[in-house]
C-alpha positions as CSV (number, residue, x, y, z in Angstrom):
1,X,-13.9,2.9,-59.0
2,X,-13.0,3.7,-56.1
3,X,-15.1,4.4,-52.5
4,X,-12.4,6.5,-51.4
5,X,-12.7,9.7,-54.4
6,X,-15.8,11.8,-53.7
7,X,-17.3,14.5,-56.0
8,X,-15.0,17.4,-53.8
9,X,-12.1,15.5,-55.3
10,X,-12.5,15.6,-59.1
11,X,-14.9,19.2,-59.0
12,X,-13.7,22.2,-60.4
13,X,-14.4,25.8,-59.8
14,X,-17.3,26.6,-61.1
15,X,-17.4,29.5,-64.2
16,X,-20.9,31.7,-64.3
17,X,-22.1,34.3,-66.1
18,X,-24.6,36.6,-65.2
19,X,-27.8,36.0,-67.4
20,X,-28.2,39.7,-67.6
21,X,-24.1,40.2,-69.7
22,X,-23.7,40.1,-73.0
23,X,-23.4,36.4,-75.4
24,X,-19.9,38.1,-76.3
25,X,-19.1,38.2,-73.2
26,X,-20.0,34.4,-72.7
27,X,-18.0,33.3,-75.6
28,X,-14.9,34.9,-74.7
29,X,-15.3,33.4,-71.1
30,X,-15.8,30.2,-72.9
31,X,-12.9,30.3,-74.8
32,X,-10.5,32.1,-72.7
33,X,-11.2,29.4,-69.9
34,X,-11.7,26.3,-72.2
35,X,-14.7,25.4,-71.0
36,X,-18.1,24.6,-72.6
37,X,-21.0,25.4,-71.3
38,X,-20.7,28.5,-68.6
39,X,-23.5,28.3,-65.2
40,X,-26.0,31.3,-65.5
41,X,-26.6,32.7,-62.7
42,X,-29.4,35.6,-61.4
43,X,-28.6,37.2,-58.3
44,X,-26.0,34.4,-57.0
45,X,-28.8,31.5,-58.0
46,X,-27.9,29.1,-61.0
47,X,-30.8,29.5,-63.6
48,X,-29.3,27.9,-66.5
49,X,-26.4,27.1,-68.6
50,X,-25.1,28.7,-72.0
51,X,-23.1,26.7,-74.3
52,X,-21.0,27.6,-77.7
53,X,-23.7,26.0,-80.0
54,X,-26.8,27.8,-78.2
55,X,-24.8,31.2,-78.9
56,X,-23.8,29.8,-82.7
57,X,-27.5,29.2,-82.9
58,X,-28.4,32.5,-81.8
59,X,-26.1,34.4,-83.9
60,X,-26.7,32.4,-86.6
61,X,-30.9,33.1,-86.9
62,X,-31.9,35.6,-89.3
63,X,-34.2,37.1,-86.9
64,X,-30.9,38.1,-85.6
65,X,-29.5,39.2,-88.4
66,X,-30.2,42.8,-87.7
67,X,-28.7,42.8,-84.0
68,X,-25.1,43.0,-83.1
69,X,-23.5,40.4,-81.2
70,X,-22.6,42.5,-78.8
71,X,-26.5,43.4,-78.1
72,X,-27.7,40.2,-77.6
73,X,-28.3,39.0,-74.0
74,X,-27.2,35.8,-72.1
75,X,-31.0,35.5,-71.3
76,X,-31.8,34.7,-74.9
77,X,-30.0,31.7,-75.0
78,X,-29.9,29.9,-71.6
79,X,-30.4,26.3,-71.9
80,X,-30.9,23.8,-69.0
81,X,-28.5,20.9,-70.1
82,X,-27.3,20.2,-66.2
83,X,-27.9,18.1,-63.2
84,X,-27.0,18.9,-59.5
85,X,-25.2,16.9,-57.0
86,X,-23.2,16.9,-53.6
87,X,-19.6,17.4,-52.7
88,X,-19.6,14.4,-49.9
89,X,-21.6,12.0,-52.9
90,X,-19.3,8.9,-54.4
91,X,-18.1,10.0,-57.9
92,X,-19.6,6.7,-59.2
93,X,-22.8,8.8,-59.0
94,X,-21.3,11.5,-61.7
95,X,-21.2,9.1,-64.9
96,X,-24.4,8.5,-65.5
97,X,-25.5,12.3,-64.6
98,X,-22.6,13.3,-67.2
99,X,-24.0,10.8,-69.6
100,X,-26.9,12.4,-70.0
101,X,-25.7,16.1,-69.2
102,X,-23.0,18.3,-70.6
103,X,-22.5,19.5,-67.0
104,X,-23.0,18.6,-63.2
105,X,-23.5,21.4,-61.1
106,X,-22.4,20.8,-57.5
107,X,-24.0,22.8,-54.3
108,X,-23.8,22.4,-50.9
109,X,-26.2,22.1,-48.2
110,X,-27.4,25.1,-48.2
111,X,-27.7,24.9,-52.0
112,X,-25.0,27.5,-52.9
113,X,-23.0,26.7,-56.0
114,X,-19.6,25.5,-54.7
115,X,-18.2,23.8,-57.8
116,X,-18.8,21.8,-61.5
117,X,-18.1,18.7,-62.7
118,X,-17.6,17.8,-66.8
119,X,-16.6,15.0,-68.5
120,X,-12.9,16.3,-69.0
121,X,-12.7,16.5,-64.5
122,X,-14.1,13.0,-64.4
123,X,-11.6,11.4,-67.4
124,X,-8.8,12.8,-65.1
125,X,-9.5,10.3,-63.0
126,X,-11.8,7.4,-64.6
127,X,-11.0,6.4,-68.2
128,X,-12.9,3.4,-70.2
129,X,-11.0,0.2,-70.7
130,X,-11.1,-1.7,-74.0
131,X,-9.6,-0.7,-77.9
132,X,-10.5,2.2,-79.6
133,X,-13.7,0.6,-81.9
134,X,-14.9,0.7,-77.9
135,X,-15.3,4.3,-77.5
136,X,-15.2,5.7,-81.3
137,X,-18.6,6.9,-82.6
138,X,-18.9,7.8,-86.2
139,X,-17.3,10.6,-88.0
140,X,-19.6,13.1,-89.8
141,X,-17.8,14.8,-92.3
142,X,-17.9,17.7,-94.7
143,X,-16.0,19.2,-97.7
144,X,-13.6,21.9,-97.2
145,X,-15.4,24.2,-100.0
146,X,-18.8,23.9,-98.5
147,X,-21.0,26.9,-97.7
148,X,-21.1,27.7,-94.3
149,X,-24.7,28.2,-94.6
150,X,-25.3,24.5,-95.5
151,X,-22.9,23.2,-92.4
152,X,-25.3,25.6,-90.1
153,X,-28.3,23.9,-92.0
154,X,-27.0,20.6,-91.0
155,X,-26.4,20.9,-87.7
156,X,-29.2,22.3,-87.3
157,X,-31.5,19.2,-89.0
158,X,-29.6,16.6,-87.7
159,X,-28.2,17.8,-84.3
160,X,-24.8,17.4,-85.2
161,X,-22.1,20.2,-83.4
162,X,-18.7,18.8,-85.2
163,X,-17.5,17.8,-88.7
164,X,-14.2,16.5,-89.7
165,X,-13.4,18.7,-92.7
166,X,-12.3,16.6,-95.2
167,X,-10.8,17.2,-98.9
168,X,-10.3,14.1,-101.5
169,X,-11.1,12.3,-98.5
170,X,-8.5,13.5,-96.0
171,X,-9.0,15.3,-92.9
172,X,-7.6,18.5,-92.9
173,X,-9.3,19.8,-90.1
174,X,-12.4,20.2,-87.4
175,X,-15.3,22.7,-87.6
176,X,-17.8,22.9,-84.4
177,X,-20.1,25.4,-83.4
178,X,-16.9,27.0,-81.5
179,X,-16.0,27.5,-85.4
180,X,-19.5,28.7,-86.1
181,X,-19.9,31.0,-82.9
182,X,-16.8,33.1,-83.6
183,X,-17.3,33.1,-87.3
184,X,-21.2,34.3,-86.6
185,X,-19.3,37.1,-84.2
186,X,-16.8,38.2,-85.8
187,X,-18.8,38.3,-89.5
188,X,-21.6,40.8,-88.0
189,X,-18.7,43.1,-86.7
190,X,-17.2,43.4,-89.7
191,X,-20.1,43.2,-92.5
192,X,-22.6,45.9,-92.7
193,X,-26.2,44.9,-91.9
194,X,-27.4,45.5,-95.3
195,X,-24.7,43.2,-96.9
196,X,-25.0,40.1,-94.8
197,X,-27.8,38.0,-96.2
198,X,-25.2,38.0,-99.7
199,X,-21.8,38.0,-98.1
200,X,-22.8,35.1,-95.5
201,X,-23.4,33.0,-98.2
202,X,-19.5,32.9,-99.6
203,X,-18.4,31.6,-96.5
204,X,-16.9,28.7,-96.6
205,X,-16.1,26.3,-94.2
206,X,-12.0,26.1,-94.7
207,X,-12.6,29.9,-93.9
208,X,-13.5,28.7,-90.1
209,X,-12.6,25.6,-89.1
210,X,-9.7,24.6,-86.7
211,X,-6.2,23.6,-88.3
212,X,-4.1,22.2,-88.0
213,X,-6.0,19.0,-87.5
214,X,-5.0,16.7,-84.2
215,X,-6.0,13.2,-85.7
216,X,-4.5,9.7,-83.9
217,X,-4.7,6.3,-85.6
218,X,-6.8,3.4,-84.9
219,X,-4.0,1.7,-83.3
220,X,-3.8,4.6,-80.4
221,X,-5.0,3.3,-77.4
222,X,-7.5,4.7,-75.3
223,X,-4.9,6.2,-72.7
224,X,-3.3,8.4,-75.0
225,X,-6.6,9.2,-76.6
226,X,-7.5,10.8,-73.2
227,X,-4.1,12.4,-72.3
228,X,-4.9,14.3,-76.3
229,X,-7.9,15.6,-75.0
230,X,-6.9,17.1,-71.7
231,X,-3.3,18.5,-72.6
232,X,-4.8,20.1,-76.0
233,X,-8.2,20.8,-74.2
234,X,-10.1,19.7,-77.4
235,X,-13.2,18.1,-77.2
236,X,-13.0,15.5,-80.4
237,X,-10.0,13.5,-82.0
238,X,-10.4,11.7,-85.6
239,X,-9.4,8.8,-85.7
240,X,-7.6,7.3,-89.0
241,X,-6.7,4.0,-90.4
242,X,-4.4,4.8,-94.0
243,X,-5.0,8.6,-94.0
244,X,-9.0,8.0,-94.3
245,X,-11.0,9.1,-91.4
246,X,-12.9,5.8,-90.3
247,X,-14.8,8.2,-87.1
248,X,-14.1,9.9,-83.8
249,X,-13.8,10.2,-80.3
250,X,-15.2,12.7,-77.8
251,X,-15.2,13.6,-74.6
252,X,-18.9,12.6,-74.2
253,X,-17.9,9.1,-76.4
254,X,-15.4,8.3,-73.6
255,X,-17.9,8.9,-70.4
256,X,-21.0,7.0,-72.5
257,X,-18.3,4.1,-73.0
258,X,-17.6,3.8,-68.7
């Protein structure tokens, strides 16, 4: 690494919301600006951050099932998955901060937000070295005709915010709680109240997830991997061996392996 690249050099502006908007608002941020999560801020002061899965959570309760999107408050669903740092600090100090958290939050001396750091600003400049067994983590994966209900269940459970969608054991694409938030969203604007509990349950997840599927093979190397991820600004990229999907790499897989 080296001395001469400080955090000022790989930070990006930073992208708020104001705790009091709307989640709507958050997720259209999000995905407008490809970025994941969004800085909550009160009155200029960061209090938080908001992520796609923490809305797809939201939307996705049944206490909220009676609320529409567009009533629901970024105050309900601020997390606190971030760290601080400096603009004059070494970046060597950002990968194990974004090894741990989704998100660095950079302020100045005063303690005014002046920028952000994720993992995609530190890949432009730091990438691991090695094969691709180095950085790949396993894939979960899910059938094409499986309820949505059951994929929110397991992420849910198990913690898990991406399936490769798979049918006779091919991938034929990638459902994430991006998938889920907008399907949440755009299911209570168009289903009345009193019909959601039935009509939520014959979703299915080749009715949300992303297609068509960016996959590489396991003989990609790690390079190209990266370049995938910034140019498409995705955050995960199956990886296949004979049209099977053998697992995955991520954005977070890539800074864990530096």
């Amino acid at each position: 690494m080296s001395e001469d690249v400080l955090i000022r050099d790989v930070m990006s502006k930073p992208i708020t919301i104001a705790k009091s908007a709307f989640v709507t608002e958050a997720l259209d941020k999000m995905l407008d600006g490809g970025v994941d999560p969004l800085i909550v801020t009160n009155n200029g002061d960061v209090v938080g951050t908001i992520s796609r899965k923490s809305i797809a959570r939201k939307l996705g309760r049944r206490q909220a099932s009676n609320i529409a999107a567009t009533s629901i408050h970024v105050a309900n669903s601020v997390e606190h998955d971030f760290t601080s740092a400096y603009p004059d600090q070494n970046i060597d100090v950002l990968i194990p901060l974004l090894q741990v958290y989704k998100l660095v939050v950079v302020l100045d001396e005063e303690h005014r937000l002046v920028g952000q750091v994720t993992a995609g600003d530190l890949l432009r400049v730091v990438e691991p070295v090695g094969e691709i067994e180095d950085v790949m983590v396993p894939a979960c994966v899910i059938q094409t005709d499986e309820r949505v209900v059951h994929l929110r269940r397991r992420m849910l459970d198990d913690g898990i915010d991406k399936f490769v969608a798979v049918e006779g054991g091919e991938p034929m694409g990638v459902v994430t709680e991006t998938d889920v938030a907008n399907a949440m969203r755009a299911f209570k604007e168009v289903v009345e109240e009193k019909y959601q509990d039935h009509r939520i349950r014959n979703l299915i997840v080749r009715d949300i997830m992303s297609t068509p599927i960016i996959s590489a093979e396991k003989s990609s190397n790690i390079s190209t991997i990266v370049e995938m991820l910034l140019s498409r600004n995705i955050s995960t990229i199956p990886i296949t061996e004979n049209g099977r999907v053998i697992g995955m790499v991520t954005r977070e897989s890539l800074v864990k392996a530096l």
